[in-house]
Biopython code that builds the backbone (N, CA, C, O; Angstrom):
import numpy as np
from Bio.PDB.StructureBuilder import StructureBuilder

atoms = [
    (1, "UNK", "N", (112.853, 85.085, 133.408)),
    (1, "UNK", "CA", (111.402, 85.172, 133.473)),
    (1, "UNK", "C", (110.907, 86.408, 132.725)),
    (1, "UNK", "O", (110.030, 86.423, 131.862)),
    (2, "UNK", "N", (111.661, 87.517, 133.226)),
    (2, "UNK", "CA", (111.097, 88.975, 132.302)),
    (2, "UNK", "C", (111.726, 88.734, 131.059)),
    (2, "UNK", "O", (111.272, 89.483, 130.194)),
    (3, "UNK", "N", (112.423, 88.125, 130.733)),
    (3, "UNK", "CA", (112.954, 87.935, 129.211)),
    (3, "UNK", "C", (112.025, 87.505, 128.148)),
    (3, "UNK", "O", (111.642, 87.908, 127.050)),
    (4, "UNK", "N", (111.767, 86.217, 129.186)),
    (4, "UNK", "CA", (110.733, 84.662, 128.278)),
    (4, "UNK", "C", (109.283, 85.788, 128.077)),
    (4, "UNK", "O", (109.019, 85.945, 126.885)),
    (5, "UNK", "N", (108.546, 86.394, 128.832)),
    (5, "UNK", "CA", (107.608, 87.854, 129.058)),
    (5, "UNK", "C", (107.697, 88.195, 127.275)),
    (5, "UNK", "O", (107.216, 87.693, 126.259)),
    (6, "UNK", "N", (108.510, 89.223, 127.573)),
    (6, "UNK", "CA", (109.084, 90.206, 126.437)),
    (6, "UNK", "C", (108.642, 89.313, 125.355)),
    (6, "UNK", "O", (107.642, 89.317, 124.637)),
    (7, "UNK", "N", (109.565, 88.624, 125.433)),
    (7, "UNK", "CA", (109.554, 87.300, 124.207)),
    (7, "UNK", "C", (108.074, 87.197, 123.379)),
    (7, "UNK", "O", (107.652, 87.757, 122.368)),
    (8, "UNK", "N", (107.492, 86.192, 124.325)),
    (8, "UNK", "CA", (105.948, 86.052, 124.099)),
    (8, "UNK", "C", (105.285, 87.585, 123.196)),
    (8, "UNK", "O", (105.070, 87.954, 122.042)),
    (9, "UNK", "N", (105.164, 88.100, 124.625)),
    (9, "UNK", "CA", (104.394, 89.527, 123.699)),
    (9, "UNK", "C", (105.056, 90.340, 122.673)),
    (9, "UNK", "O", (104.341, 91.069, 121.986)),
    (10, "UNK", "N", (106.275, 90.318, 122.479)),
    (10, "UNK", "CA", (106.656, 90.436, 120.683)),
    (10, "UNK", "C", (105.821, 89.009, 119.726)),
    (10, "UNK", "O", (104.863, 89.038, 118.953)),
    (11, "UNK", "N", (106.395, 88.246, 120.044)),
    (11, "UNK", "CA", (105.769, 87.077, 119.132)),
    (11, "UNK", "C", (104.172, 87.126, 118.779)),
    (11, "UNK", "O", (103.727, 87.158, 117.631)),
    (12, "UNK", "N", (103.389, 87.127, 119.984)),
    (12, "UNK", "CA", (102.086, 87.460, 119.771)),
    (12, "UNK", "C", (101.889, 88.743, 119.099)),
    (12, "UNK", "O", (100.860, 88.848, 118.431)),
    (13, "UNK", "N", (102.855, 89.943, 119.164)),
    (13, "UNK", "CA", (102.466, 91.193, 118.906)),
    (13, "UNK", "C", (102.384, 91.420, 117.036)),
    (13, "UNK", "O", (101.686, 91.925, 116.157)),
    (14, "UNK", "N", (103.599, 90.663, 117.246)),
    (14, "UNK", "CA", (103.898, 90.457, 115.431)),
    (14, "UNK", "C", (102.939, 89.356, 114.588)),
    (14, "UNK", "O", (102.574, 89.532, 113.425)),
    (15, "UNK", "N", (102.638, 88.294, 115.338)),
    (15, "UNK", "CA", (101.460, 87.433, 114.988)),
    (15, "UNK", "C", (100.314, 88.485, 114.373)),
    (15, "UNK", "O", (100.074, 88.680, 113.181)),
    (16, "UNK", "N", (99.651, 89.127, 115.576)),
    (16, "UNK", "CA", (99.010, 89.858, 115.007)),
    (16, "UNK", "C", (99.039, 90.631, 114.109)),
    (16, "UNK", "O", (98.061, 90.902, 113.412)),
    (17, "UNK", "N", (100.326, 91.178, 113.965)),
    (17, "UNK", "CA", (100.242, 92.377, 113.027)),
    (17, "UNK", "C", (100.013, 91.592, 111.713)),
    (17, "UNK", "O", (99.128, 91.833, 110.891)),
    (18, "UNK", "N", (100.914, 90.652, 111.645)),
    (18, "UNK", "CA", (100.985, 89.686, 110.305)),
    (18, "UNK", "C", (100.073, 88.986, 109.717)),
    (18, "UNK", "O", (100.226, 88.445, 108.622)),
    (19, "UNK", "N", (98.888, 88.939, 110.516)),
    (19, "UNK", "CA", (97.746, 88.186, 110.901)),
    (19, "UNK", "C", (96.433, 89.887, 110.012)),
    (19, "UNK", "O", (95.516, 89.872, 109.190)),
    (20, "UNK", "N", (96.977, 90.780, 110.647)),
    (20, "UNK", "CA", (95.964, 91.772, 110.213)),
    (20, "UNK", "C", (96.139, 92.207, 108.469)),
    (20, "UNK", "O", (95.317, 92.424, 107.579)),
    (21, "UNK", "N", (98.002, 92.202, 108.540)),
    (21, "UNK", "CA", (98.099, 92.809, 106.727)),
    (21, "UNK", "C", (97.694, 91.832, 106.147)),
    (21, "UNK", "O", (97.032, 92.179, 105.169)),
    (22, "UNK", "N", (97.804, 90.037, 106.335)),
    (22, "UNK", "CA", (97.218, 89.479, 105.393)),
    (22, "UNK", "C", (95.889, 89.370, 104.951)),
    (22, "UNK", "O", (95.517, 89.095, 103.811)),
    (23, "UNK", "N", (94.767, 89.754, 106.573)),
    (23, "UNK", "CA", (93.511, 90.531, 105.924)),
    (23, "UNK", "C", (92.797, 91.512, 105.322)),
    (23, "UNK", "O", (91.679, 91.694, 104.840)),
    (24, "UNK", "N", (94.229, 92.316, 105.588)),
    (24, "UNK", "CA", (93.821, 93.692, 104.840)),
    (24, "UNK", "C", (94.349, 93.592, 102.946)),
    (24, "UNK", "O", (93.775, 94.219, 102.055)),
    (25, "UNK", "N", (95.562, 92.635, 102.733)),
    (25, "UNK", "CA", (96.013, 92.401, 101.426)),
    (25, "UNK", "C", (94.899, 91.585, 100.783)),
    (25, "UNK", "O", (94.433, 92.042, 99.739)),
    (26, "UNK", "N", (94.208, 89.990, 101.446)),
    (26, "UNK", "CA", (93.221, 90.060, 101.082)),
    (26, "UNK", "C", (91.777, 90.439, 100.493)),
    (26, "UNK", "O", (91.105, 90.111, 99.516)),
    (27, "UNK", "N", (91.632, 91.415, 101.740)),
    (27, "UNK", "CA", (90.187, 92.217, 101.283)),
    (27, "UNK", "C", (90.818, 93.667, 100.299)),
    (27, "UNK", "O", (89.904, 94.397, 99.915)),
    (28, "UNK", "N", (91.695, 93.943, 100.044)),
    (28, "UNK", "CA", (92.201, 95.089, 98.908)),
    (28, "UNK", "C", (91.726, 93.829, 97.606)),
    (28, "UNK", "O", (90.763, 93.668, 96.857)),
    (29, "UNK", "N", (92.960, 93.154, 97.870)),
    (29, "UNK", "CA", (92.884, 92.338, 96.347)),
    (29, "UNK", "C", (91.480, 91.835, 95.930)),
    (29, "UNK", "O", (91.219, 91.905, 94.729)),
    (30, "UNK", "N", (90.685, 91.413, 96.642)),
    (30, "UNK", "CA", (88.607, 91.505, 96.474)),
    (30, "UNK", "C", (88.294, 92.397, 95.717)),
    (30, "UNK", "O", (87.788, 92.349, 94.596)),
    (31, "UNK", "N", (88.697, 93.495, 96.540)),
    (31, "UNK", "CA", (87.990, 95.142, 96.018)),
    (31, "UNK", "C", (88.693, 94.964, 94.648)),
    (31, "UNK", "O", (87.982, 94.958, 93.643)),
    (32, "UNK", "N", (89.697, 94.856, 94.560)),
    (32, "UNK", "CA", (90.694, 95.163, 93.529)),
    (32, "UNK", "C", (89.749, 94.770, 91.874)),
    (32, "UNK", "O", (89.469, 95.529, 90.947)),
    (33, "UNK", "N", (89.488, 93.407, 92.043)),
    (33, "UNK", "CA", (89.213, 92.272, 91.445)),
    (33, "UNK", "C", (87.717, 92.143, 91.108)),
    (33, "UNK", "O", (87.320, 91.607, 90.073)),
    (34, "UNK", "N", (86.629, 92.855, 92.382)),
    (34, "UNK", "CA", (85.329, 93.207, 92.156)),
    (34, "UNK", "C", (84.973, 91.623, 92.766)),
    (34, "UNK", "O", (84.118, 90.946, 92.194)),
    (35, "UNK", "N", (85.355, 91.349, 93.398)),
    (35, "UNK", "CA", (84.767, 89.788, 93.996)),
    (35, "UNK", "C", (84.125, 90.033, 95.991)),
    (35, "UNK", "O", (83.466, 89.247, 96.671)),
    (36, "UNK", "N", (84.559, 91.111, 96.279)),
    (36, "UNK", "CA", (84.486, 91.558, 97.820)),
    (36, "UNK", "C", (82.918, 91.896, 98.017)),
    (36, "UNK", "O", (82.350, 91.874, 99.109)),
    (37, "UNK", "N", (82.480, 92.125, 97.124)),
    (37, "UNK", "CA", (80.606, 92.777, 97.228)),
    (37, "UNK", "C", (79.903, 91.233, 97.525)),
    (37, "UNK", "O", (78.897, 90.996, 98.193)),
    (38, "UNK", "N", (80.596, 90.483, 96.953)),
    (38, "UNK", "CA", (79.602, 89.244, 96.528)),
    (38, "UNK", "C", (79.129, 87.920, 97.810)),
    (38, "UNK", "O", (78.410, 86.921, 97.794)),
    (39, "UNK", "N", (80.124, 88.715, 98.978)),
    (39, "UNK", "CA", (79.501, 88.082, 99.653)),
    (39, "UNK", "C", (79.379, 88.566, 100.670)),
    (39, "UNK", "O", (79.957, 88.275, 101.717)),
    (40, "UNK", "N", (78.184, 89.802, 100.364)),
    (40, "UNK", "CA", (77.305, 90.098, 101.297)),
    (40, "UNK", "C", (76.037, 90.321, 100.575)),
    (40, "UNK", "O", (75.974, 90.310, 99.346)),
    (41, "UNK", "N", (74.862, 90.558, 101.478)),
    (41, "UNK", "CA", (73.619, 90.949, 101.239)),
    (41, "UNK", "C", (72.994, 92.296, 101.898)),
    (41, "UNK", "O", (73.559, 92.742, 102.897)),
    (42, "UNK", "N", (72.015, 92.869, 101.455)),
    (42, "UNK", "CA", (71.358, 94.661, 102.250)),
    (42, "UNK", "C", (70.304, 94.063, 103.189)),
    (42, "UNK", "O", (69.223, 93.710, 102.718)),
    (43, "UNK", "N", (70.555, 93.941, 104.423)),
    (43, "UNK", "CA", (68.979, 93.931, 105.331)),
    (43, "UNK", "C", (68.456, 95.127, 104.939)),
    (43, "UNK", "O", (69.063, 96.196, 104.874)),
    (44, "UNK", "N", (67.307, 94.917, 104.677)),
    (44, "UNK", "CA", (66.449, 96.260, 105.142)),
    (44, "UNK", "C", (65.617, 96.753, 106.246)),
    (44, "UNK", "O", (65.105, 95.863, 106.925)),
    (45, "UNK", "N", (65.401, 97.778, 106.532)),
    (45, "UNK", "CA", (64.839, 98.149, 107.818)),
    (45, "UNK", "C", (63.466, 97.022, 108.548)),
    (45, "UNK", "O", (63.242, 96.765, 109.731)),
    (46, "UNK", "N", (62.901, 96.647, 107.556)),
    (46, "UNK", "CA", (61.973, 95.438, 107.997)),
    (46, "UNK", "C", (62.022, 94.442, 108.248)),
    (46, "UNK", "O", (61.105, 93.665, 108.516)),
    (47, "UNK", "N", (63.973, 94.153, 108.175)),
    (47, "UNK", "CA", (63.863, 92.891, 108.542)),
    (47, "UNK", "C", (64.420, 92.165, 107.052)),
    (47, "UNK", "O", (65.274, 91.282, 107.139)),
    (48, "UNK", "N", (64.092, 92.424, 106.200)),
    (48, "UNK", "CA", (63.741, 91.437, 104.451)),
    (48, "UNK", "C", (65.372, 91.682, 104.395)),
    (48, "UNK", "O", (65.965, 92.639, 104.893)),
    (49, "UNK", "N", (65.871, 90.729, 103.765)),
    (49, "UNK", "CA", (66.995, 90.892, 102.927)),
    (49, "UNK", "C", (66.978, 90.459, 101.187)),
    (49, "UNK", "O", (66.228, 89.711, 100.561)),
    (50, "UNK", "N", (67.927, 91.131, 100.839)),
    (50, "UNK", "CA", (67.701, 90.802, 99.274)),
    (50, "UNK", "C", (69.491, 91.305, 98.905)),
    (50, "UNK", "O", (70.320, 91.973, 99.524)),
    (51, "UNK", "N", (69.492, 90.538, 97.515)),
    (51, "UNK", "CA", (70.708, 91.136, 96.473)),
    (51, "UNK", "C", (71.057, 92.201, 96.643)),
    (51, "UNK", "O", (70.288, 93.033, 97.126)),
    (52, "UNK", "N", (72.379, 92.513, 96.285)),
    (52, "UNK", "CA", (72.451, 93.948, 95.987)),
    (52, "UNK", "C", (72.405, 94.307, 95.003)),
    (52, "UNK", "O", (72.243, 93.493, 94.094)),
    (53, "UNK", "N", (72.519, 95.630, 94.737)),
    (53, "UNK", "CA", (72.081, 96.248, 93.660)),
    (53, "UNK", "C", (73.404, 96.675, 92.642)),
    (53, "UNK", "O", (74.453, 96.734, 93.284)),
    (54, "UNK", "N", (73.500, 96.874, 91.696)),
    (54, "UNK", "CA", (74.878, 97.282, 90.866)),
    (54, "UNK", "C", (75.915, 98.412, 91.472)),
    (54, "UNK", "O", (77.144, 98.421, 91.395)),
    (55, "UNK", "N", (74.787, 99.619, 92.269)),
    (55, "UNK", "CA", (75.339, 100.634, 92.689)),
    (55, "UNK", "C", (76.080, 100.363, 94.017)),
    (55, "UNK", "O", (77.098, 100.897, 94.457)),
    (56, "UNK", "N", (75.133, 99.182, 94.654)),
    (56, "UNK", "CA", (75.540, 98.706, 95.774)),
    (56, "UNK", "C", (76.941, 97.947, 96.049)),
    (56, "UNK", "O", (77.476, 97.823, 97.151)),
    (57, "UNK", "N", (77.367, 97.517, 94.943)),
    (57, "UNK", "CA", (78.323, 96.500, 94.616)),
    (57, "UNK", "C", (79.718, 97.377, 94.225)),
    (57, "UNK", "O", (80.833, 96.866, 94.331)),
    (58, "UNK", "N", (79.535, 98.595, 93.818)),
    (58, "UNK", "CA", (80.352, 99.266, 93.351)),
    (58, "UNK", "C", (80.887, 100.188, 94.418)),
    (58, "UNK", "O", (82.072, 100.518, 94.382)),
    (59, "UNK", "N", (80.175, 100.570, 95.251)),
    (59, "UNK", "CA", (80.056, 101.092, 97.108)),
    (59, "UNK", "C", (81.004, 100.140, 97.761)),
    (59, "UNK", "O", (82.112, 100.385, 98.237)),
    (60, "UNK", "N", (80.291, 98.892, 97.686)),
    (60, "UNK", "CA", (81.073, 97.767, 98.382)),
    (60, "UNK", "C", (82.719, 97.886, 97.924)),
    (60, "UNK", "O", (83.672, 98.184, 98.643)),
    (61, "UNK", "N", (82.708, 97.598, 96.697)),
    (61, "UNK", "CA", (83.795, 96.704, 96.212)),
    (61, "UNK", "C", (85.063, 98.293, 96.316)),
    (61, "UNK", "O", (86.262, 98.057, 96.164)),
    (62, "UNK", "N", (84.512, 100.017, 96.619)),
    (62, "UNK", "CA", (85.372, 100.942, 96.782)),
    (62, "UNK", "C", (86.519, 100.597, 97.361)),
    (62, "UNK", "O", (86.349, 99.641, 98.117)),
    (63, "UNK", "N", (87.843, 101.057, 97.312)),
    (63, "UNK", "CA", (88.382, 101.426, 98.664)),
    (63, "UNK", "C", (88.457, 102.587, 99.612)),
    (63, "UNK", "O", (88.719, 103.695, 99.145)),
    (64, "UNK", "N", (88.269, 102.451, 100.799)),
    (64, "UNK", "CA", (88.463, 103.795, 101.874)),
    (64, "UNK", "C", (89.788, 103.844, 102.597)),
    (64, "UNK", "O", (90.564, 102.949, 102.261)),
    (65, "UNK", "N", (89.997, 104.252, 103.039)),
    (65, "UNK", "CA", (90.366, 104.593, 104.347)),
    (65, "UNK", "C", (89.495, 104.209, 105.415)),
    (65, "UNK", "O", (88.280, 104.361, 105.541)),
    (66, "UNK", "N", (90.518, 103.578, 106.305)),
    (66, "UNK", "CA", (90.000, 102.772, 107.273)),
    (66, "UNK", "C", (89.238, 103.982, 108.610)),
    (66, "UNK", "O", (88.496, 103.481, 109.454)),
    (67, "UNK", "N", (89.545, 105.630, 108.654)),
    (67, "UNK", "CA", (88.688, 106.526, 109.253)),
    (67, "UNK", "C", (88.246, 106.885, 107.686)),
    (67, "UNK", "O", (89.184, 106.604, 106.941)),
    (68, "UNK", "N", (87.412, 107.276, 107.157)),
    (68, "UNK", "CA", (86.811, 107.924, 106.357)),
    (68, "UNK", "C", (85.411, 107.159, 106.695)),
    (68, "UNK", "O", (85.073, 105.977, 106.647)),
    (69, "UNK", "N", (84.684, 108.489, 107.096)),
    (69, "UNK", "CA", (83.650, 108.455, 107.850)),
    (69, "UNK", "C", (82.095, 107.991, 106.247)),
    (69, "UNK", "O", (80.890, 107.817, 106.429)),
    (70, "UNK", "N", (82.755, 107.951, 105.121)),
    (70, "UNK", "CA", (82.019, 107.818, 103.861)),
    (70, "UNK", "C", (81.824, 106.034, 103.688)),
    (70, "UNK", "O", (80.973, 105.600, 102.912)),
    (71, "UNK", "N", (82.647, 105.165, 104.443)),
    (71, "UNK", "CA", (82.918, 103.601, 104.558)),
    (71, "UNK", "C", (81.720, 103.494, 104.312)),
    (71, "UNK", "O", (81.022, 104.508, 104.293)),
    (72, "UNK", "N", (81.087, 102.017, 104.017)),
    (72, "UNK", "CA", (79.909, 101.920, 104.253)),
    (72, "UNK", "C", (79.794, 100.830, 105.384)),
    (72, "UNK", "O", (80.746, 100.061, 105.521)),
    (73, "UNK", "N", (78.728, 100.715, 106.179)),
    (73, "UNK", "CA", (78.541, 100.238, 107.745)),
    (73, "UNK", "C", (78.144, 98.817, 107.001)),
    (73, "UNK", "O", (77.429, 98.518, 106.044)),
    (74, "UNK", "N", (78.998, 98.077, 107.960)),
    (74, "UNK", "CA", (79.268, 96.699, 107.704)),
    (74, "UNK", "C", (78.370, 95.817, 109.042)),
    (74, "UNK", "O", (79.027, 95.805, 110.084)),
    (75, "UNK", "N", (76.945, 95.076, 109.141)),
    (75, "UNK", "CA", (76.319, 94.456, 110.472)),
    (75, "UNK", "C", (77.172, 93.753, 110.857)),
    (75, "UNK", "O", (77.790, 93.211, 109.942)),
    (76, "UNK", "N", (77.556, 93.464, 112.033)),
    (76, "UNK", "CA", (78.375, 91.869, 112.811)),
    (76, "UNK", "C", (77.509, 90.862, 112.224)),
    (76, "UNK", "O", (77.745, 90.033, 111.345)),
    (77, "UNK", "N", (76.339, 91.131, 112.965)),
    (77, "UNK", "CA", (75.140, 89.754, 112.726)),
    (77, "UNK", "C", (73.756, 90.487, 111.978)),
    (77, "UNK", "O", (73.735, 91.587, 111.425)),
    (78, "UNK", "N", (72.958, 89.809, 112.093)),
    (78, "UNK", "CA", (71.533, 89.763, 111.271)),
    (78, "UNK", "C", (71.433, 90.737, 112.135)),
    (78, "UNK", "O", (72.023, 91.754, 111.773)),
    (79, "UNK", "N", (70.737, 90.821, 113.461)),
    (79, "UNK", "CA", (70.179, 91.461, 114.510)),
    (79, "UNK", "C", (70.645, 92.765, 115.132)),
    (79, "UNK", "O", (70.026, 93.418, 115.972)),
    (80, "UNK", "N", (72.065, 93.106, 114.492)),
    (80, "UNK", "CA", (72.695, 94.421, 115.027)),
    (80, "UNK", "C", (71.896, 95.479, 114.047)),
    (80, "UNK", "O", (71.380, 95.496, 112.929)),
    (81, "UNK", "N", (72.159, 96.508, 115.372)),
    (81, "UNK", "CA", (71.229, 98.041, 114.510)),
    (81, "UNK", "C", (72.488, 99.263, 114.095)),
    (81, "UNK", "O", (73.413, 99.550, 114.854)),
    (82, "UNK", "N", (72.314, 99.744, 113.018)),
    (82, "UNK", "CA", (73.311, 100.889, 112.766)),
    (82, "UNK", "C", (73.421, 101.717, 113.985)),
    (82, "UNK", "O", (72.595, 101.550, 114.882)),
    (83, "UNK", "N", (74.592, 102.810, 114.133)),
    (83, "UNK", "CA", (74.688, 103.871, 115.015)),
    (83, "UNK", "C", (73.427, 104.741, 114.967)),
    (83, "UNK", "O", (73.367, 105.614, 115.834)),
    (84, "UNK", "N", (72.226, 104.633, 113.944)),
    (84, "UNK", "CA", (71.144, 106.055, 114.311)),
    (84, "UNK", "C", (70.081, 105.055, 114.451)),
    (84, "UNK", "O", (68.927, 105.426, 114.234)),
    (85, "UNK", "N", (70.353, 103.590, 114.850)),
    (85, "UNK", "CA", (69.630, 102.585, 115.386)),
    (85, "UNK", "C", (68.464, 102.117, 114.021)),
    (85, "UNK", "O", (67.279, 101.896, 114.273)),
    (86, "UNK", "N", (68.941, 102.037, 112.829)),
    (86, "UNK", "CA", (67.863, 101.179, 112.217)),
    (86, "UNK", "C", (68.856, 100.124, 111.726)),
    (86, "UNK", "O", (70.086, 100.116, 111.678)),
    (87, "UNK", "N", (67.671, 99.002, 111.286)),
    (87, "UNK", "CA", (68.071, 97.644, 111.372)),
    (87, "UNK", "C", (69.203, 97.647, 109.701)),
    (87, "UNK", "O", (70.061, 96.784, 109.519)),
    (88, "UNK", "N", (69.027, 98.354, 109.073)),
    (88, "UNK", "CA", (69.671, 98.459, 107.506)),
    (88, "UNK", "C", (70.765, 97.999, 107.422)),
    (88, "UNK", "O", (71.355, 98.083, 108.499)),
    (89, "UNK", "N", (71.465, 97.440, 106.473)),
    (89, "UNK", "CA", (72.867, 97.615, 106.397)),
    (89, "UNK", "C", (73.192, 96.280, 105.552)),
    (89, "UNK", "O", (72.437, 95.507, 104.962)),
    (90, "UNK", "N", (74.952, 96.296, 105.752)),
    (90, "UNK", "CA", (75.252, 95.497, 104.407)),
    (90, "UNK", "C", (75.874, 94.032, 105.702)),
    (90, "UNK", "O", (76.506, 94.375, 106.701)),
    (91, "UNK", "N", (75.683, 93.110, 105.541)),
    (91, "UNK", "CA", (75.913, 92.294, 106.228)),
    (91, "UNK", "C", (76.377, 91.066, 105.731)),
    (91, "UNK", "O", (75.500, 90.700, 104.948)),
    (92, "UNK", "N", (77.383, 90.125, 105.759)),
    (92, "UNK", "CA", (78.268, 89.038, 105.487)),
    (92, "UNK", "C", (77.588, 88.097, 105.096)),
    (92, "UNK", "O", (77.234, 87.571, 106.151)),
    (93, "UNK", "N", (77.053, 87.377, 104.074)),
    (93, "UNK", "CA", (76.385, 86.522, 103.493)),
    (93, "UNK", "C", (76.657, 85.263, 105.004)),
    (93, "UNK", "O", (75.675, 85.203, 105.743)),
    (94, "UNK", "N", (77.508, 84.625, 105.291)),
    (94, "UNK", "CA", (77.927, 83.599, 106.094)),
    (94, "UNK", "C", (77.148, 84.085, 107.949)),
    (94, "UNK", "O", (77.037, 83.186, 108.782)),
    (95, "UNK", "N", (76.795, 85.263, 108.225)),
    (95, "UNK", "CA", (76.408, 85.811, 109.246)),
    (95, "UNK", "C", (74.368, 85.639, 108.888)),
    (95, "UNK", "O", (73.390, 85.777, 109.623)),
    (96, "UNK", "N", (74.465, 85.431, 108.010)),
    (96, "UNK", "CA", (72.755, 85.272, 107.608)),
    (96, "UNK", "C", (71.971, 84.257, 108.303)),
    (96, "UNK", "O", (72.539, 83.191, 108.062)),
    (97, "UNK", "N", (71.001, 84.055, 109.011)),
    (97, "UNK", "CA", (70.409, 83.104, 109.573)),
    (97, "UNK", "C", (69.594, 82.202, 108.662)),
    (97, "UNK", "O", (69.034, 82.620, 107.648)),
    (98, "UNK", "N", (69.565, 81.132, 109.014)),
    (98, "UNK", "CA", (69.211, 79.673, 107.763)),
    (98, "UNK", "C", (67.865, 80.286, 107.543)),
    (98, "UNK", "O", (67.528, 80.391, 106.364)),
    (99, "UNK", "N", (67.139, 80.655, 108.342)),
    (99, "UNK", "CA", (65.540, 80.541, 108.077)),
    (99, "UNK", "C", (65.261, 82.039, 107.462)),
    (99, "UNK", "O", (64.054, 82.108, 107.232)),
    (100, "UNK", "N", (65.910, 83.239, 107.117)),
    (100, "UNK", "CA", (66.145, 84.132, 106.480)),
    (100, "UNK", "C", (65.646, 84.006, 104.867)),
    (100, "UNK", "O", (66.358, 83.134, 104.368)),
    (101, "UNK", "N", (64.895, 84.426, 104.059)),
    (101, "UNK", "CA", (65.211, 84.301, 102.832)),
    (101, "UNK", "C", (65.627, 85.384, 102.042)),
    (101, "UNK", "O", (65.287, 86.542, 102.287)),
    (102, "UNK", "N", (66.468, 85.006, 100.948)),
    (102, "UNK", "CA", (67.097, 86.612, 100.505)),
    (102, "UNK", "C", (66.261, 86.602, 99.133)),
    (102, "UNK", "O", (66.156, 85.553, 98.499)),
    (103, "UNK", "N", (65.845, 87.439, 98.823)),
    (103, "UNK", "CA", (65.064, 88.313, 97.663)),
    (103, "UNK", "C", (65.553, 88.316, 96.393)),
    (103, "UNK", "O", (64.984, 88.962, 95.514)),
]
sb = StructureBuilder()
sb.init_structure("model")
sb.init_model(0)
sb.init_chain("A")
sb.init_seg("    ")
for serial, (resi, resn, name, xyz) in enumerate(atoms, 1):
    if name == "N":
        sb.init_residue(resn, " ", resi, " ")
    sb.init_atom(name, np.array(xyz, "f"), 0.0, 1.0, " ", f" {name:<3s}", serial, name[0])
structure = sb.get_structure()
């Protein structure tokens, strides 16, 4: 019983891990390639969303370090607010609400 245990939570443990480098080899090779900007859009504080901008794309498509406090803030959804609470930010084209129009 404590064996079959062990078992599982290695298997799941390594799932995950294997599960995370192929998203992280993914989203490198984006950046890499300049294709990772393109699918997102900038809310702006009012609400409006629009394109990004060249400078914006070049921000995006950087690589960081996963602490380097310079990242740029990525929304979950339309409706989440940054940490100093305004609505701004760069948010996942696929997270956009239908009735939204982008600029």
């Amino acid at each position: 019983m404590a064996l079959t245990i062990v078992i599982v939570l290695f298997v799941t443990l390594a799932g995950l891990v294997f599960l995370g480098r192929v998203s992280y080899t993914r989203e490198h090779n984006e950046k890499a390639n300049g294709t990772y900007a393109l699918k997102y859009v900038w809310v702006e504080d009012d609400g409006s969303v629009r394109r990004l901008n060249p400078d914006e794309v070049e921000y995006l498509n950087t690589q960081f370090h996963p602490g380097d406090g310079a990242r740029p803030y990525i929304k979950s959804n339309y409706a989440t607010r940054s940490p100093d609470g305004r609505m701004s930010g760069f948010l996942p084209r696929a997270k956009l609400p239908s009735y939204i129009v982008v600029k």
